[in-house]
C-alpha positions in Angstrom: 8.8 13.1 -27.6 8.1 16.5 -28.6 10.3 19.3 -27.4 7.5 21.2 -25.0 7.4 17.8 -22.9 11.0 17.5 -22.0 10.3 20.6 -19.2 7.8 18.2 -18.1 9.5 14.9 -18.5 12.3 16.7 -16.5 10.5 18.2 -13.3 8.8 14.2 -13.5 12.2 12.8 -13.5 13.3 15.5 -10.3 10.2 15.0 -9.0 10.6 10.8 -9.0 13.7 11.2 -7.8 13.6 13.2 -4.7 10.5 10.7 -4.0 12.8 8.1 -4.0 15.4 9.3 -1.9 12.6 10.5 1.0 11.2 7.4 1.2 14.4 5.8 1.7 14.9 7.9 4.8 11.8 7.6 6.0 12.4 3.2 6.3 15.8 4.2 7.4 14.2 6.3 10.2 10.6 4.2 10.9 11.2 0.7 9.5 10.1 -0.7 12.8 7.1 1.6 13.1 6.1 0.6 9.2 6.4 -3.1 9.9 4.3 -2.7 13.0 1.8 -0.6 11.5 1.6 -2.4 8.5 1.0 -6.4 10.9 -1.7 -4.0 13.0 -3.4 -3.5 9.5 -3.6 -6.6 7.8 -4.5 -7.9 11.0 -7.4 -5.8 11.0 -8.3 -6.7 7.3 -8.2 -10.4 8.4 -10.7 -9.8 11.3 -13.1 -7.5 8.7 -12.7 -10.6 6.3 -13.6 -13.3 8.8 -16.6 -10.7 10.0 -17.8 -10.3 6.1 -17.6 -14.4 6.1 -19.9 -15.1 9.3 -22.6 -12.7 7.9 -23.0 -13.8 4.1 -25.0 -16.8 4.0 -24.1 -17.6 0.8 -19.9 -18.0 1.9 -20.9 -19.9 4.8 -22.6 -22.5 2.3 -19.7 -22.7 0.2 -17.6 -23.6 3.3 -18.9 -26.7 4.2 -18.5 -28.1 0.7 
């Protein structure tokens, strides 16, 4: 490491650090809330997935094998 990239290497290391500690309190604070939110989307993926099935002709063949 050269000695101009340990400014940079050192705001990245502050920088992944105070990351680190808000998202900690933000599951602390909204754990329920990110757990619902996060059922609510892949439920939503699962319906656009079943959707994407019943309109490609060519997945629909492949199911009844």
């Amino acid at each position: 490491m050269e000695s101009n990239d340990i400014p940079e290497a050192n705001i990245a290391w502050v920088l992944c650090n105070v990351l680190e500690e808000i998202t900690e309190r933000l599951w602390l604070r909204y754990d329920k809330d990110f757990i619902r939110l996060a059922s609510q989307q892949e439920e939503e993926d699962i319906r656009a997935g079943e959707k994407g099935n019943e309109m490609d002709p060519d997945l629909l063949a492949q199911d009844d094998f």
